[in-house]
N, C-alpha and C positions, 0 to 999 in steps of 0.2 A: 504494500500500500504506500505508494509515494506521495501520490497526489492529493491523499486522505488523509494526511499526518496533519495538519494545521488546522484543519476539521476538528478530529479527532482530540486532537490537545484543547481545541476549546470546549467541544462536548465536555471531556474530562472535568477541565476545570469548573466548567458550568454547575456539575452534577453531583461532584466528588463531594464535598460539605454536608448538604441536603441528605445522600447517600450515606455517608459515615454516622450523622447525627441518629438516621433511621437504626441503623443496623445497629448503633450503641445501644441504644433504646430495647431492642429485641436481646441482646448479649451483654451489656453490664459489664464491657470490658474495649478501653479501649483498643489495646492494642489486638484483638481477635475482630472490633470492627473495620480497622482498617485493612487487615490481611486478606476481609472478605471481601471490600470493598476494592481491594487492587487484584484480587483475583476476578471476580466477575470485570473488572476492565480488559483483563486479560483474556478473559475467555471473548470476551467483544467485540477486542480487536480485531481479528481477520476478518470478522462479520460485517463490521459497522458501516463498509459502502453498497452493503447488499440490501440491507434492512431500508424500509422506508420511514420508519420510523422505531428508530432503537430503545427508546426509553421504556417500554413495556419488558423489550427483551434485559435490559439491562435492571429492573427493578426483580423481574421474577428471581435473575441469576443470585444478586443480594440475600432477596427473602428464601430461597433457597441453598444459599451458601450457611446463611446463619441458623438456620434450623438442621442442617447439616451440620455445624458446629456445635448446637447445643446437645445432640445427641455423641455425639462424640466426648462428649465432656462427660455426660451423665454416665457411659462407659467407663469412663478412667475412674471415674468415682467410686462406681460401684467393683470396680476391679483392682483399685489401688492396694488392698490389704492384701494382695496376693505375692504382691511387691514391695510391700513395706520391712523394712528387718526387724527378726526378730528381737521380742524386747527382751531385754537384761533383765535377770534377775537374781 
């Protein structure tokens, strides 16, 4: 995408805030909403001259990145003691 990069960088910055603010809000964590929030750009990019209008695609990727997130959390939680060392006694 050559001719889509200055597009693309403005979409970005336009949305990117907006987008992070959401995704905090669902995850209670900033730096997991920014992770998801630059992954769904990522996933966006090769996309983004196809789409006629991306911000649908680009909100679902978010709202799906972070519930994908939070189940991956509620994993390590519930699987932690299986990895935690044994205590001293």
């Amino acid at each position: 995408m050559t001719g889509g990069e200055p597009e693309f960088t403005a979409f970005l910055q336009g949305h990117r805030r907006e987008l992070h603010i959401h995704c905090y809000r669902m995850l209670a964590s900033a730096q997991d909403a920014e992770d998801v929030v630059q992954d769904a750009f990522v996933q966006l990019y090769p996309r983004f001259e196809r789409l006629s209008d991306p911000v649908p695609y680009l909100y679902r990727s978010v709202v799906n990145g972070c519930w994908s997130r939070r189940r991956h959390h509620k994993v390590v939680e519930r699987l932690q003691h299986l990895t935690a060392p044994p205590a001293l006694v």
